[in-house]
Backbone as a ProteinNet text record, in pm:
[ID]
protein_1_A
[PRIMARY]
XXXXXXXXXXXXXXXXXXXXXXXXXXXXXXXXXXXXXXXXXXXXXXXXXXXXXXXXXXXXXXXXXXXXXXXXXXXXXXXXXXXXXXXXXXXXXXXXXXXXXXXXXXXXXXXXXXXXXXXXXXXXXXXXXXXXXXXXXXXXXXXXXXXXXXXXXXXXXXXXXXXXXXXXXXXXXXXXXXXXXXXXXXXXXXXXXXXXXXXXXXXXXXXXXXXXXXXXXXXXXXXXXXXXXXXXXXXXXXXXXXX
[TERTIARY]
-5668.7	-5616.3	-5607.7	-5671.9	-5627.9	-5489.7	-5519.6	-5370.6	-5311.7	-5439.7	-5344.6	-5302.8	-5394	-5371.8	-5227.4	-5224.8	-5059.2	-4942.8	-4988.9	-4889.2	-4835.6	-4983.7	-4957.3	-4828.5	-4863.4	-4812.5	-4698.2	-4606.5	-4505	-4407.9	-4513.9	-4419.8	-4368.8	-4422.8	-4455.1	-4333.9	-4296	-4220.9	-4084.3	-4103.7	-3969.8	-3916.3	-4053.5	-3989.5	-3861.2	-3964.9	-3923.3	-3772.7	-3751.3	-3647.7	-3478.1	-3495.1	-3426.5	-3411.7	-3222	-3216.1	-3239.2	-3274.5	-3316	-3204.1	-3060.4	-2934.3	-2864.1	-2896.8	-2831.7	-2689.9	-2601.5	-2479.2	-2435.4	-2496.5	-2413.7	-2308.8	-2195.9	-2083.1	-2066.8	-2031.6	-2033.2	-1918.6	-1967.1	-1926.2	-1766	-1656.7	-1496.7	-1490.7	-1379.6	-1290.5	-1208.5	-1192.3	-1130.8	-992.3	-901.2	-760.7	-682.4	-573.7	-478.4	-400.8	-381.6	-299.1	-229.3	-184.7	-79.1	-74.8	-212.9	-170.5	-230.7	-320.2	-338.9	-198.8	-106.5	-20.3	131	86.3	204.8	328.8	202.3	348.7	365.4	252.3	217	147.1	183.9	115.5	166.1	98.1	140.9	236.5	358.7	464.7	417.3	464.6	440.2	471.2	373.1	412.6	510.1	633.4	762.6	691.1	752.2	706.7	796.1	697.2	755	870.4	955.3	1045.9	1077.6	1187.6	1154.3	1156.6	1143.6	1146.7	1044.5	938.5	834.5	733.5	743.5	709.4	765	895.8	883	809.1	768	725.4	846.1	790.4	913.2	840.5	931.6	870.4	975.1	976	1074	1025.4	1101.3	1115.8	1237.5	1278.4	1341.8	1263.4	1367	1286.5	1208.5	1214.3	1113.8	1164.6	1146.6	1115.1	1190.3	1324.9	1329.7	1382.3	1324.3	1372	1483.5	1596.5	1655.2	1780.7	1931.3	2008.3	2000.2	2016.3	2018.5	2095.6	2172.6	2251.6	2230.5	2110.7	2107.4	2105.3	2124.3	2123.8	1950.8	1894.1	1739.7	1644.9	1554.1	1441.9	1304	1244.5	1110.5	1019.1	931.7	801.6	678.6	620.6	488.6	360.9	326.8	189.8	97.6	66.4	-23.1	-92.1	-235.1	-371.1	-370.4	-360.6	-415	-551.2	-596.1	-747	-787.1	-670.5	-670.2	-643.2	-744.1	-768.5	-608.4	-609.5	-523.8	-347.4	-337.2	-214	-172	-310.4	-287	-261.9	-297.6	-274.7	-90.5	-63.8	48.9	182.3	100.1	218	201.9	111	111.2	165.1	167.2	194.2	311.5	326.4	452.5	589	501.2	624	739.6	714.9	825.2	853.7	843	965.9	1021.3	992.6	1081.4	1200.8	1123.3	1240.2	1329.8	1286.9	1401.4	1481.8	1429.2	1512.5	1609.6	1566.2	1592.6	1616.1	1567.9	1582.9	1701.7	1711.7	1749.5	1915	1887.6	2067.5	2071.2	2040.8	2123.3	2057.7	2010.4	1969.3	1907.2	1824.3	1710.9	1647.7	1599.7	1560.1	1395.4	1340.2	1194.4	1117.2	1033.8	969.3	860.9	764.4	620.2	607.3	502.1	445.5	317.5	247.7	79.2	49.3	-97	-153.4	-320.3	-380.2	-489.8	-627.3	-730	-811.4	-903	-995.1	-1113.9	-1219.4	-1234.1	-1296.6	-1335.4	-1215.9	-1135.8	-1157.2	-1214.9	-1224.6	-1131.6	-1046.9	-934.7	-829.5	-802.6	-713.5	-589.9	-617.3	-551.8	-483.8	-600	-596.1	-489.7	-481	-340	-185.4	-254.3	-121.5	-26.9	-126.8	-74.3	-47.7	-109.3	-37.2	94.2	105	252.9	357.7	298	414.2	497.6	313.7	380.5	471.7	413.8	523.5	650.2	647.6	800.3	841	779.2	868.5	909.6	880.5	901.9	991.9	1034.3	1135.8	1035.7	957.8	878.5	778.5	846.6	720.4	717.2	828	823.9	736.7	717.6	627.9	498.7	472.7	355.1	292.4	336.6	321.2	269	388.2	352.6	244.5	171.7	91.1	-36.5	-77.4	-151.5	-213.4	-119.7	-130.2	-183.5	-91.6	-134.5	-270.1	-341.5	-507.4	-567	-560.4	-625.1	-727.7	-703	-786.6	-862.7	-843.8	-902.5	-857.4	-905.7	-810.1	-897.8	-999.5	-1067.6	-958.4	-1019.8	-927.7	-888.4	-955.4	-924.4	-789	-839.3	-738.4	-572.3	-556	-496.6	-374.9	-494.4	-425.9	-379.5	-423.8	-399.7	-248.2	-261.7	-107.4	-22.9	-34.5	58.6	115.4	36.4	28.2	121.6	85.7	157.7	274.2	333.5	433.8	546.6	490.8	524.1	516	500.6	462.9	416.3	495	427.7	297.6	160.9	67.6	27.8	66.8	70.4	114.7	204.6	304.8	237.2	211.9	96.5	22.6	-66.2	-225.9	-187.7	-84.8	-23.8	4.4	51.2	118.2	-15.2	-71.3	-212.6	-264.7	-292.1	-378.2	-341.5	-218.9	-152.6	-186.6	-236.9	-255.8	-145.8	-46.8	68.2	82.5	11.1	-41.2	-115.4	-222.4	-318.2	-280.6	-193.4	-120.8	-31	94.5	129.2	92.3	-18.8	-64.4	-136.1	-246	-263.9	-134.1	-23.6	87.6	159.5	126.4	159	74.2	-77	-174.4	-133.8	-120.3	-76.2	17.6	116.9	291.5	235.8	182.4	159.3	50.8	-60.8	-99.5	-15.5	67.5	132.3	247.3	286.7	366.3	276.6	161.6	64.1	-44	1.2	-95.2	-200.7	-312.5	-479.2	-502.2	-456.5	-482.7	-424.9	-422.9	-358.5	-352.1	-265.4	-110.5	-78.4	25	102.8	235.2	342.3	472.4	540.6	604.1	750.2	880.5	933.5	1053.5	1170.1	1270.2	1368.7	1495.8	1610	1752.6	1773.1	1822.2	1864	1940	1922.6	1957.8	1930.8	1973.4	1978.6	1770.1	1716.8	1582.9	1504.7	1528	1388	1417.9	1347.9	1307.3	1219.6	1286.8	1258.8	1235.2	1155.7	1147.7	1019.4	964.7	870.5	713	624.1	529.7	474.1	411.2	359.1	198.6	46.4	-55.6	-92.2	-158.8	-221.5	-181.6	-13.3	40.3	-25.3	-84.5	-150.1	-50.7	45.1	115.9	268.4	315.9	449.1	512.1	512.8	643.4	641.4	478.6	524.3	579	537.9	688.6	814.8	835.5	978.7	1080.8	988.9	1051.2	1056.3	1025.1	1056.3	1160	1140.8	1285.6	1399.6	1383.3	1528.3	1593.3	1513.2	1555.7	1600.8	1629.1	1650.7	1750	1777.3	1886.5	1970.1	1977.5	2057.4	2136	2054.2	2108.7	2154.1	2153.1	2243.4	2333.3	2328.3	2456.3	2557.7	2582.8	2703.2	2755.5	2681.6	2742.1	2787	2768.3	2780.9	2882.8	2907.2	3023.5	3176.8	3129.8	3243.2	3306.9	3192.2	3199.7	3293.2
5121.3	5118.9	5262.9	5258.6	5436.4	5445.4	5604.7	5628.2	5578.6	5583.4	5581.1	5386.9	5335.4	5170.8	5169.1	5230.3	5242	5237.2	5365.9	5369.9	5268.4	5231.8	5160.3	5032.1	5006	4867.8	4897	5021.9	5069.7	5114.5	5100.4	5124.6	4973.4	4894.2	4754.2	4681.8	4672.3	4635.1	4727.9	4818.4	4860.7	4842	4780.7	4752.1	4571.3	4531.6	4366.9	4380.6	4492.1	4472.2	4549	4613.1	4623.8	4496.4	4492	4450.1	4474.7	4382.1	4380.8	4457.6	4443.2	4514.7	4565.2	4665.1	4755.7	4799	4727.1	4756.6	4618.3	4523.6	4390.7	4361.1	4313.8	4288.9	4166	4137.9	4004.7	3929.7	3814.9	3694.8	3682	3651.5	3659.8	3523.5	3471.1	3360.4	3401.4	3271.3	3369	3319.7	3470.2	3502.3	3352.6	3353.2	3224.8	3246	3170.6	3149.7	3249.2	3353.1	3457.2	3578	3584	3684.5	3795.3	3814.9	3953.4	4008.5	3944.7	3988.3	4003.2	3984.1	4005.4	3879.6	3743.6	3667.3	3568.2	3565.7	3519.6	3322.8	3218	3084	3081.5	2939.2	2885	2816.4	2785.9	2697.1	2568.4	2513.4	2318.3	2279.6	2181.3	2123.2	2030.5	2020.2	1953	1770.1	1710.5	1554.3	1493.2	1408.8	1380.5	1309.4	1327.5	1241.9	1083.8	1047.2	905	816.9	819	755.6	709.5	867.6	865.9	741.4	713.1	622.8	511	425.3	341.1	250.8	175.9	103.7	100.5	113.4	107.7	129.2	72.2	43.1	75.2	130.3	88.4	-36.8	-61.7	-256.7	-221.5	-91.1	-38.4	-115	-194.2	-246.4	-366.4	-440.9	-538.5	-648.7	-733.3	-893.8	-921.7	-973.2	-1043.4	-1163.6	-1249.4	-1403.8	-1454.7	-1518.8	-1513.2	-1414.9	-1437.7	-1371.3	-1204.1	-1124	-985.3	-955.2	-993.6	-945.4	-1022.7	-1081.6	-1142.4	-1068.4	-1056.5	-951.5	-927.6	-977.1	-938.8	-985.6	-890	-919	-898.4	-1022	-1014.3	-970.8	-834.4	-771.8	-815.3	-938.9	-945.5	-878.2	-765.2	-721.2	-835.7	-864.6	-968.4	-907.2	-1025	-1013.8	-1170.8	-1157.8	-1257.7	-1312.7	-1253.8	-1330.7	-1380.9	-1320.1	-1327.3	-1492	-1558.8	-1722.6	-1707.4	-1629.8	-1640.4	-1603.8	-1514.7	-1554.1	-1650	-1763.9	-1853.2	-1959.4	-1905.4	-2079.5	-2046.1	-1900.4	-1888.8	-1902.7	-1951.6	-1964.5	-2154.2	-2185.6	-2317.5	-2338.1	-2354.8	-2381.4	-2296.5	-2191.8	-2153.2	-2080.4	-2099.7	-2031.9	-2142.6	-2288.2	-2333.1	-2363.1	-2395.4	-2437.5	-2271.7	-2129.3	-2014.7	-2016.9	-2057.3	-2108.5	-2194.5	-2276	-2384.8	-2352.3	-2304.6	-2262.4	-2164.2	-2065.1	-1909.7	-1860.9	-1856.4	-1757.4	-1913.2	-2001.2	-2064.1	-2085.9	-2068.2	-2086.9	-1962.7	-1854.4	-1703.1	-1621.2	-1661.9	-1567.1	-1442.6	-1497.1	-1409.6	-1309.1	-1241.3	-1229.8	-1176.9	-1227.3	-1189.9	-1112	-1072.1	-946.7	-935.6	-928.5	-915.6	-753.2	-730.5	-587.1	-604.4	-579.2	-576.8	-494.4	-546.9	-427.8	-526	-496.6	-578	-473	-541.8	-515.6	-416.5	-422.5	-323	-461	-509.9	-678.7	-773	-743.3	-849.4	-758.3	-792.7	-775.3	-817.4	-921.4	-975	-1002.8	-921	-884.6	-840.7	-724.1	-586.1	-688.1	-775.3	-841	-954.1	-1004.5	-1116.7	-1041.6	-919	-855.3	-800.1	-781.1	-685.2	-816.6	-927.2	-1061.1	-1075.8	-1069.7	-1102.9	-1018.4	-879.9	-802.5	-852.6	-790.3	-849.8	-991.6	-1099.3	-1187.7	-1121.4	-1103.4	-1051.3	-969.9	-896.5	-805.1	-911.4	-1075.8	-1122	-1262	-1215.4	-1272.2	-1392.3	-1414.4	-1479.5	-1431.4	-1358.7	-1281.3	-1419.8	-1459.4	-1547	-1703.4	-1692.5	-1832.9	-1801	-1687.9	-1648.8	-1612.9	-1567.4	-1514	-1681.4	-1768.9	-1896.1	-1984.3	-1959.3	-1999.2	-1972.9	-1834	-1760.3	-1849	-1799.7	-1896.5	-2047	-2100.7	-2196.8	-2239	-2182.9	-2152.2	-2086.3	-2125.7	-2041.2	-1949	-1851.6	-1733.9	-1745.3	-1866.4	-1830.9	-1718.7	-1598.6	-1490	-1453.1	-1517	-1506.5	-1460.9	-1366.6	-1379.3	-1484.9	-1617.7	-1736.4	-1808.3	-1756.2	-1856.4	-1758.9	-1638.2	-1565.4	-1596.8	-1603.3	-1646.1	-1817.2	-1880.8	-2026.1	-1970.8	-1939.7	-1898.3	-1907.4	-1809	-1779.2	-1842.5	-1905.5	-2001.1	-2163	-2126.9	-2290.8	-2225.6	-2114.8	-2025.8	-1993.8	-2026.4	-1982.2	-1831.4	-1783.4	-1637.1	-1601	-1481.8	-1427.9	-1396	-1402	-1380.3	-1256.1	-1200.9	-1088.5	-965.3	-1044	-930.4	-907.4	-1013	-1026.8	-945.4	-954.2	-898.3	-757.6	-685.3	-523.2	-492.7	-577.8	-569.4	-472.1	-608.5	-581	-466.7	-463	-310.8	-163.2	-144.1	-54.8	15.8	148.3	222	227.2	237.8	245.4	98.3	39.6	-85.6	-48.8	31.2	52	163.6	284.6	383.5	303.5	162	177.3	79.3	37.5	-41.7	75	123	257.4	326.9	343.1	337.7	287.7	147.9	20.8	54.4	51.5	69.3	173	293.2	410.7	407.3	339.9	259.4	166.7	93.9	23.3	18	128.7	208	290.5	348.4	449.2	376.8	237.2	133.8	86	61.6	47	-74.3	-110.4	-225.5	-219.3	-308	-281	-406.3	-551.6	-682.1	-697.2	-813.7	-918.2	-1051.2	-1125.9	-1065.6	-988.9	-891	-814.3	-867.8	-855.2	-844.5	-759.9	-715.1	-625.3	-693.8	-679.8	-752.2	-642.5	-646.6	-555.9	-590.4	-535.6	-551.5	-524.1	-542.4	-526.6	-434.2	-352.7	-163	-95.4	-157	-72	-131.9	-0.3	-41.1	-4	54.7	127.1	-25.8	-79.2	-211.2	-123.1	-100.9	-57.6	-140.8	-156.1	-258.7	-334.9	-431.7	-470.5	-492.8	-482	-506.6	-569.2	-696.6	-836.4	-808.4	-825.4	-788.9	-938.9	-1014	-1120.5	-1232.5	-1247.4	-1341	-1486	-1587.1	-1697.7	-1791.1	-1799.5	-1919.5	-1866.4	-1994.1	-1981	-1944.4	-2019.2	-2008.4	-1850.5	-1807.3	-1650.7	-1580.6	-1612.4	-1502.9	-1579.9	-1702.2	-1731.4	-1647.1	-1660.8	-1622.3	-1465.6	-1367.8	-1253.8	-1248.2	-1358.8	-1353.9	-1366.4	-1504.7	-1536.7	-1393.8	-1323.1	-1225.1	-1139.2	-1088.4	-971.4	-1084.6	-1176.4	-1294.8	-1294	-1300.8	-1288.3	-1162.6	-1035.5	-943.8	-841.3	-907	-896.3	-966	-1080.5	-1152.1	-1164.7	-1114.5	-1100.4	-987.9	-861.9	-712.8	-785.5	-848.5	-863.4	-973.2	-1052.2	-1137.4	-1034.3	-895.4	-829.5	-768	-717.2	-617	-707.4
-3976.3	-3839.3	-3789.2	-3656.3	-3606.2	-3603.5	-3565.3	-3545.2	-3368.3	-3276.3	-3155.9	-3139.7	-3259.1	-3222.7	-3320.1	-3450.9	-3467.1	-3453.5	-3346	-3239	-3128.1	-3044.4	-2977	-3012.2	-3147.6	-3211.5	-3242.3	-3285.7	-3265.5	-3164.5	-3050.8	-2953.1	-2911.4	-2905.8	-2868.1	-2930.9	-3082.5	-3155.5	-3076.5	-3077.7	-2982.2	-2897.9	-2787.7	-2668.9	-2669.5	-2778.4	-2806.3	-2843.6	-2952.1	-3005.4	-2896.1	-2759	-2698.4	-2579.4	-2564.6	-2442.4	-2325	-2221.9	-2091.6	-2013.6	-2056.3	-2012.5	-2072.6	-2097.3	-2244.8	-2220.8	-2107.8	-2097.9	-2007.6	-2032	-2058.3	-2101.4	-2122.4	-2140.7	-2215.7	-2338	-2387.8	-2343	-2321.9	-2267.1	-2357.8	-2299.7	-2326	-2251.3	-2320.5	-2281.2	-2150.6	-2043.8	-1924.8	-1980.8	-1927.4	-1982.2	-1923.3	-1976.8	-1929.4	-1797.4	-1708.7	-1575.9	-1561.7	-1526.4	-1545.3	-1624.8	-1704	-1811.2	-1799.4	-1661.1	-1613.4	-1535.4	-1467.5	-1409.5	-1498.2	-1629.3	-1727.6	-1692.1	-1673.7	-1669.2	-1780.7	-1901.3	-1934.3	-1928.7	-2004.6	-1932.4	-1844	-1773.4	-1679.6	-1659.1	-1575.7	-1612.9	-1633.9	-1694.3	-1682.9	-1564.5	-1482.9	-1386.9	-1359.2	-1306.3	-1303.2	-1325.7	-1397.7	-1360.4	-1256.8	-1165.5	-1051.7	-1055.6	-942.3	-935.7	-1006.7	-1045.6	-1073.5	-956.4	-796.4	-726.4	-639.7	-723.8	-668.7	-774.5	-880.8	-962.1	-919	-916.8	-802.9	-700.4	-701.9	-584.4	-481.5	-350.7	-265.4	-126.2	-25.9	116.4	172.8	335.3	409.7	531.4	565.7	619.2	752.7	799	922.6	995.6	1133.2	1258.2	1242.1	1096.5	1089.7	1111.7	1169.1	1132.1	1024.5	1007.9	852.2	884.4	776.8	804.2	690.3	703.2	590.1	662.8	602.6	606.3	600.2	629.7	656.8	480.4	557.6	414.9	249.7	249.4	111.4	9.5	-147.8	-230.6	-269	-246.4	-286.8	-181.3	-185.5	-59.6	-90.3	-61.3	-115.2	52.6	3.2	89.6	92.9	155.7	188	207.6	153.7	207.3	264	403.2	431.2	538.6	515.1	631.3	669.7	784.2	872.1	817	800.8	751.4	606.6	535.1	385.2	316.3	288.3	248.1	174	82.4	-56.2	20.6	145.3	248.1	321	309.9	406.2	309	219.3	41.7	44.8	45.4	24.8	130.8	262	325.7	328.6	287.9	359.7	163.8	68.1	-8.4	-77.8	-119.2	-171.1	-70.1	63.5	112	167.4	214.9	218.4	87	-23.4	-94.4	-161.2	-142.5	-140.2	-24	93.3	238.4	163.6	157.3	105.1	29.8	-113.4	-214.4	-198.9	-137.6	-140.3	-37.5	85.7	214.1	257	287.6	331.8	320.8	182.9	83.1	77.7	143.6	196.1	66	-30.1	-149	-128.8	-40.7	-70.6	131.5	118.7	280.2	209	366.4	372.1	463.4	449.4	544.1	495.6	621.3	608.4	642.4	573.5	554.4	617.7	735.9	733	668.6	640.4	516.9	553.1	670.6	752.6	627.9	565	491	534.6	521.2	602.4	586.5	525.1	517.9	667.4	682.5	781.9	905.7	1009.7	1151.2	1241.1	1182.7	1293.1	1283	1130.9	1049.4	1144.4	1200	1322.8	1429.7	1510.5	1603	1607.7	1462.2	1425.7	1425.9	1337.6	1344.5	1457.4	1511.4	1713.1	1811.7	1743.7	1875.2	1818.9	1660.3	1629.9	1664.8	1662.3	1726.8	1859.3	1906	2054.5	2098.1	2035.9	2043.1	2001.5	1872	1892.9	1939.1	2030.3	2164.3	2262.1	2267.7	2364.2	2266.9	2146.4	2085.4	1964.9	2016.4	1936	1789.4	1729.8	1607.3	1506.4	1446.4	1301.6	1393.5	1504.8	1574.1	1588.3	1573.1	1640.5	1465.1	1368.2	1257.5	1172.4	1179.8	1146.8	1218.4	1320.4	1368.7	1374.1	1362.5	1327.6	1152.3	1059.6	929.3	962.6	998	1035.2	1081	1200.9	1206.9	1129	983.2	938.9	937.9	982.4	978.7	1155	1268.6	1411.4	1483.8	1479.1	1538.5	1674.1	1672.9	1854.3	1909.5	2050.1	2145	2217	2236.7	2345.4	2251.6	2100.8	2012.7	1992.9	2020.7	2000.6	2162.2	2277.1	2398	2411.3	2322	2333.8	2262.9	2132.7	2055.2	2176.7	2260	2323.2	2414.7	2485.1	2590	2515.3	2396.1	2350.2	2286.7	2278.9	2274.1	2393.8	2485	2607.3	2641	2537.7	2620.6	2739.2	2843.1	2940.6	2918.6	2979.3	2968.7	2964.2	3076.4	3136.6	3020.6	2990.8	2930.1	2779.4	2731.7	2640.6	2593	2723.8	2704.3	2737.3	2795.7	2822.4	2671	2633.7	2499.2	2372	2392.7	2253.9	2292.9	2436	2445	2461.2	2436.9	2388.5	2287.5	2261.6	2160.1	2041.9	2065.6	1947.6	1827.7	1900.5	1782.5	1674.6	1716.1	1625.5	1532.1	1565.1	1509.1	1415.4	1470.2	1346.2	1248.8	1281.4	1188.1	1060.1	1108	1041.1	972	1007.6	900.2	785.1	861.6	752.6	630	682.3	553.1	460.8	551.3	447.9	341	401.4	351.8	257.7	241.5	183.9	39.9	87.4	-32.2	-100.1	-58.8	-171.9	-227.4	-185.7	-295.9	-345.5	-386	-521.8	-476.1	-352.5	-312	-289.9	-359.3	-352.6	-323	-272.9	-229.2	-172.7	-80.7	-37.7	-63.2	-98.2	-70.1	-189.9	-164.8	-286.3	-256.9	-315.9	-305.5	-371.1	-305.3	-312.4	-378.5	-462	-475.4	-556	-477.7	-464.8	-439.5	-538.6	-433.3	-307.4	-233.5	-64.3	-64.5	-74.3	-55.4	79.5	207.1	306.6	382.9	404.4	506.5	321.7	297.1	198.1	40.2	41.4	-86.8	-194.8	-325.9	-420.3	-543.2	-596.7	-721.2	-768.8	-763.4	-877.9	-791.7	-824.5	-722.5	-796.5	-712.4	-808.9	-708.6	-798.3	-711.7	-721.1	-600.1	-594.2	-644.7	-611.3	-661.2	-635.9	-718.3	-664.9	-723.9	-827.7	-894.3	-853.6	-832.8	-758	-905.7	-941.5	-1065.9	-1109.7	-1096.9	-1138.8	-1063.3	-917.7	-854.7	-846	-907	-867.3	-925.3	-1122.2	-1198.9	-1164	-1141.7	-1060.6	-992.8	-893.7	-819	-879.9	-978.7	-1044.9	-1125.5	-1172.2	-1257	-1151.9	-1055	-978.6	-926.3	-865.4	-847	-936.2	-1055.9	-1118.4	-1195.5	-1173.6	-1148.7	-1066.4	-939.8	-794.9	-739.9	-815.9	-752.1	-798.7	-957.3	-982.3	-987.7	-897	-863.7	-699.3	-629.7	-515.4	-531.4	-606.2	-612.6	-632.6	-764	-823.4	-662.5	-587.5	-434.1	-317.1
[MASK]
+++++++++++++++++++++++++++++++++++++++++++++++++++++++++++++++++++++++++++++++++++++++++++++++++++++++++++++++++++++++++++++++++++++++++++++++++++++++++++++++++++++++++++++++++++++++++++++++++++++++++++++++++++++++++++++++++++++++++++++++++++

């Protein structure tokens, strides 16, 4: 081999054996939360409240059927359009009336909580209001059920009309923007107490507007929410007998 092909081959092997960045920095673990500023870790994040774990609603301003003052109150999440709300009012909700709201036990309150499914979901819910701005909500709410699931407008104005509702006052009523705001509330309210169906229920001692306590999802068999009830019944009514 010459000498300048030697060389060549020596220089070559040299070039291979240097880095491309001969003042690269090797790769370090990044430091922990705080420990460039001498504070060392990070604190633990507080665990939330226990109230925030909770299921719980407030029910201020609503509709309740049933004595005010009963010791436990069961929360409806319902849709107008929801088959499985309409099995449950035409089948388990009178004999809960009978049993329970009726003999002062118990009070009831509907929650809307209208699907994204359901198109006329909104539309059931905002005639019932409005009826009950004109004293009529628990007629207009039961009737609605009752048709199962017709929420047309002609069928929404028949409601009313066989209601006696002002007409007028009615149709001012529904088209009001603040319907749709607090329905959009309800939903919100109603997602962050844990509800992902309809119907859900709420079931809670009677503690003022805010109902704190068990959330039952897609209740379809009576006996399983009765037995719910009986247990919160029987441990409210003999603090309310001692009171």
């Amino acid at each position: 081999m010459s000498k300048q092909l030697l060389t060549a081959v020596l220089v070559m092997l040299a070039m291979l054996s240097t880095p491309l960045i001969a003042d690269e920095a090797p790769v370090r673990p990044a430091p922990e939360y705080g420990s460039s500023l001498g504070l060392g870790k990070a604190p633990a994040r507080p665990p939330p409240a226990l109230s925030a774990l909770v299921p719980q609603v407030d029910i201020g301003g609503r509709p309740v059927r049933g004595d005010p003052a009963a010791p436990v109150t069961l929360v409806e999440f319902s849709d107008y359009e929801c088959p499985y709300c309409q099995t449950f009012a035409a089948e388990s909700w009178p004999r809960l009336k009978a049993d329970y709201v009726d003999t002062g036990r118990l009070r009831y309150v509907v929650h809307d909580f209208p699907l994204p499914g359901h198109p006329r979901a909104r539309a059931g819910a905002i005639a019932a209001a409005c009826a009950g701005e004109q004293g009529k909500y628990w007629e207009m709410h039961d009737a609605l059920f009752a048709a199962a699931g017709q929420l047309r407008e002609q069928d929404l104005e028949a409601h009313a009309e066989q209601l006696g509702l002002d007409a007028k006052l009615f149709a001012a009523c529904r088209a009001e923007p603040r319907h749709q705001a607090r329905l959009d509330a309800d939903v919100d309210a109603a997602r962050r107490a844990g509800a992902r169906g309809t119907p859900s229920f709420l079931v809670g001692a009677s503690t003022g507007s805010v109902v704190r306590g068990r959330l039952l999802q897609g209740v379809s068999d009576h006996a399983a929410l009765e037995k719910v009830l009986v247990s919160y019944l029987d441990a409210a009514e003999p603090q309310a007998r001692q009171e």
